[in-house]
N, C-alpha and C positions, 0 to 999 in steps of 0.2 A: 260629847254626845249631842245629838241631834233629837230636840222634842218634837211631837206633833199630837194629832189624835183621830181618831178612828171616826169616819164618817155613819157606823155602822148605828153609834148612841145617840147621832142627830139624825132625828125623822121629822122633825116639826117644820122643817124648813126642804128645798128643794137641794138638789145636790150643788149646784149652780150656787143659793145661798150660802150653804152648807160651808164651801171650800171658801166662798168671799169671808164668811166668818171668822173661820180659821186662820185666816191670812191676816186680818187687820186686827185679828186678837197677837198678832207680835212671832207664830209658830210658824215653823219654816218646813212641815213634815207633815203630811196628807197618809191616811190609809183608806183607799177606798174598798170598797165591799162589795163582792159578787153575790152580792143576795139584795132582794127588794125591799124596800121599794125603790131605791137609787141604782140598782140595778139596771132599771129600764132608762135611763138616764145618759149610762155613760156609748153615745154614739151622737154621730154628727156633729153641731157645733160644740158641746160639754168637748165631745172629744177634741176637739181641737182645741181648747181650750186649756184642757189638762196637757197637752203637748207642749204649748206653746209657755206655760207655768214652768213643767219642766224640765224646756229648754232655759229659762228664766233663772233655776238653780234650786225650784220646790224641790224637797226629796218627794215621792211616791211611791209606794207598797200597795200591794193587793191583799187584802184577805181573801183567799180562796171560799167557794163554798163551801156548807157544812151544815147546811140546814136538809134536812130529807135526804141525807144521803150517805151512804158508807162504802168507801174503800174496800173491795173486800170482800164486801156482804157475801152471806152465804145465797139470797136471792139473786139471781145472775140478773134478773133485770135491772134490781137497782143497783147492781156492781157497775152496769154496761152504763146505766146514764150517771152514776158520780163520777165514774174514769171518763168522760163525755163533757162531763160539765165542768172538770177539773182543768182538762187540757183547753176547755175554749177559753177559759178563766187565764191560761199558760198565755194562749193567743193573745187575747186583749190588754194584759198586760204588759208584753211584747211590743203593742200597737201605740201602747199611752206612754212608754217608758217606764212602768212602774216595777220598783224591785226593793226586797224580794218579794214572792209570793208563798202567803201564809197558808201552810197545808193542815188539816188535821187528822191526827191518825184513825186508822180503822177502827172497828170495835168489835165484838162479840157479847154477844148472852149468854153465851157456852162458853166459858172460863172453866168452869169446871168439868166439862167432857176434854180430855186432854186431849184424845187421839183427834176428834173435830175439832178442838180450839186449833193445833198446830198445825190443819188443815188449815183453818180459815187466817191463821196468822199468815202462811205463803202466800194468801191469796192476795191480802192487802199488799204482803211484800212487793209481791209479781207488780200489782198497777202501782205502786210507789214508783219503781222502777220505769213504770211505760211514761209518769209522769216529768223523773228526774231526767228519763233521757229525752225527752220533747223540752224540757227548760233548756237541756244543752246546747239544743238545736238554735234556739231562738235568744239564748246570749243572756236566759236571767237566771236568778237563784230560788230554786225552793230551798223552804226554812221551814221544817214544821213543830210543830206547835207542841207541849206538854199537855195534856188536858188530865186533871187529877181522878177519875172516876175508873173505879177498878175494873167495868168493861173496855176501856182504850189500850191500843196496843202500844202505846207511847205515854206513860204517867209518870218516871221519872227520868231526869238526864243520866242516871246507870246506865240507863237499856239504850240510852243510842249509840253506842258502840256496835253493839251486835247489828242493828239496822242498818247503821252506812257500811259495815262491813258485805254488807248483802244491795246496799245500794250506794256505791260510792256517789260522793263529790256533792249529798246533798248535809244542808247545815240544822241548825235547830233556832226557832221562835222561843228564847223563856217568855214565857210566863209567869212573872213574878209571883202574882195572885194567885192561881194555881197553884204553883210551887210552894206556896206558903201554906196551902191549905193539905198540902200531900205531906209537910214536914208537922204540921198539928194535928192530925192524921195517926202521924205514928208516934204522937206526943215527944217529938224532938226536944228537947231542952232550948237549945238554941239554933230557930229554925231559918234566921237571915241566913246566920253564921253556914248551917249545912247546906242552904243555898249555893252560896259563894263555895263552901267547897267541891258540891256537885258541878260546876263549872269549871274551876279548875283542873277536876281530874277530867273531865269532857276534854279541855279543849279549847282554847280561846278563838282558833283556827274555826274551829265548828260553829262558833257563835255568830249567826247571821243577823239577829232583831229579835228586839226586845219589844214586852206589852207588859204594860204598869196601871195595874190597881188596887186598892185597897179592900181588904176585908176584916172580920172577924175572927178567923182561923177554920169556920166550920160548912161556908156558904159563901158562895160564887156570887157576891152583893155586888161587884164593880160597882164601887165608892170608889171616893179618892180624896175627899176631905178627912174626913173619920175614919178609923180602922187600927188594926194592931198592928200592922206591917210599919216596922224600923226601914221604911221605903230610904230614907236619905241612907242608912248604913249598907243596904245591899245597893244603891245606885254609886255610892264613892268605892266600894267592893270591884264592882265592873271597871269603873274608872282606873281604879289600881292596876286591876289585871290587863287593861288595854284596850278595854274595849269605848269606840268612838263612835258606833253605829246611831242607826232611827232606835230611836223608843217611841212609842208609840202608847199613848195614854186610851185609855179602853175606862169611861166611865159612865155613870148616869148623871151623876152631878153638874155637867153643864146644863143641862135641862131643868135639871130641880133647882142649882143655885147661883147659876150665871158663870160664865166664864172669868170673870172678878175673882172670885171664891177660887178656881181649879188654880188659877194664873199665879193666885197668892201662894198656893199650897204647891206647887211645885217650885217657887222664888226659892221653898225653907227648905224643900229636901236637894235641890240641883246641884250637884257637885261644883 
């Protein structure tokens, strides 16, 4: 496995700093972020820079955007600019080298109007698709993302089946933390354990990247010191099954308690 961590929970510093940080804290795995403030960042010399990193043997991932915007939407305007904003995010990725690219799925507020919901789930299907087939173009992977909240058309790894069956060739983001909170949720017994085996009946094949953090079971805290996640049992889990990809750490805690603290706490659980 390959660690790194998410540029998206350092804002106190420049992107430029940002990546310098990440590099001399020892991690070899970058995920940059199509959303601001480091957004307005990545052009010119930054980008030359991330190229010349990643020609150097840095991994690099994008988080796609997801801020103000939905796949999908039943508003066509904001359908037009997330499918807009998704694909430039496709481009620049392309541009820096960075793969894969983390999608998140559409959503609804009408779950419960069935004949609209199943409308608006083709809807997100349809631009998944315009997205999956513009990654092909351009030689990277989308990987999209679990996110636990019962309006996403993607909450657990069941339902991606039926998805790449309508949009092949594209893979899945877990989200560990997520994951964890959608198995306590449904008050799982043992909710690592159901983890690992929603990935195995997925697919190890499907498994594009990984996002690691901790929580409580009830709230999206990305911690990563503290928390209830058995993180070392589902990461030597993945390792068993084969998996060698980016994981990518998604916390607050380098801000709040120094890279010292995360550095330590991932030494105990790294396979």
């Amino acid at each position: 496995m390959h660690f790194g961590v998410s540029t998206y929970f350092l804002t106190n510093d420049s992107l430029d700093g940002v990546i310098d940080s990440i590099l001399a804290a020892g991690l070899g795995v970058i995920e940059l972020s199509y959303e601001p403030p480091h957004l307005f960042s990545l052009d010119g010399a930054l980008a030359d820079k991330v190229r010349r990193l990643a020609g150097e043997g840095v991994g690099f991932s994008m988080h796609g955007p997801f801020l103000e915007m939905n796949l999908g939407s039943y508003l066509d305007e904001i359908r037009r600019v997330s499918r807009e904003r998704m694909l430039a995010a496709l481009r620049l990725s392309a541009r820096l080298g960075a793969d894969p690219v983390v999608v998140h799925p559409g959503y609804s507020f009408f779950r419960k109007l069935r004949d609209y919901d199943r409308e608006l789930r083709a809807r997100f299907i349809e631009d998944l698709g315009t997205i999956a087939e513009e990654a092909r173009s351009l030689g990277i992977r989308v990987a999209l993302e679990n996110v636990f909240m019962s309006y996403f058309y993607f909450q657990e790894l069941g339902e991606f089946a039926a998805i790449n069956e309508a949009v092949p060739g594209i893979g899945v983001t877990l989200d560990i933390g997520h994951a964890y909170i959608s198995k306590c949720t449904a008050k799982h017994p043992d909710p690592e354990g159901a983890i690992l085996d929603d990935v195995r009946r997925m697919g190890m094949e499907n498994l594009f990247h990984v996002h690691l953090h901790n929580n409580s079971g009830s709230h999206d805290d990305h911690d990563f010191v503290e928390g209830s996640i058995d993180m070392a049992r589902v990461l030597e889990g993945l390792s068993d099954l084969g998996y060698d990809g980016k994981v990518v750490i998604e916390t607050l805690d380098i801000e709040r308690l120094g890279f010292p603290a995360v550095l330590q706490k991932l030494k105990q659980i790294a396979p």
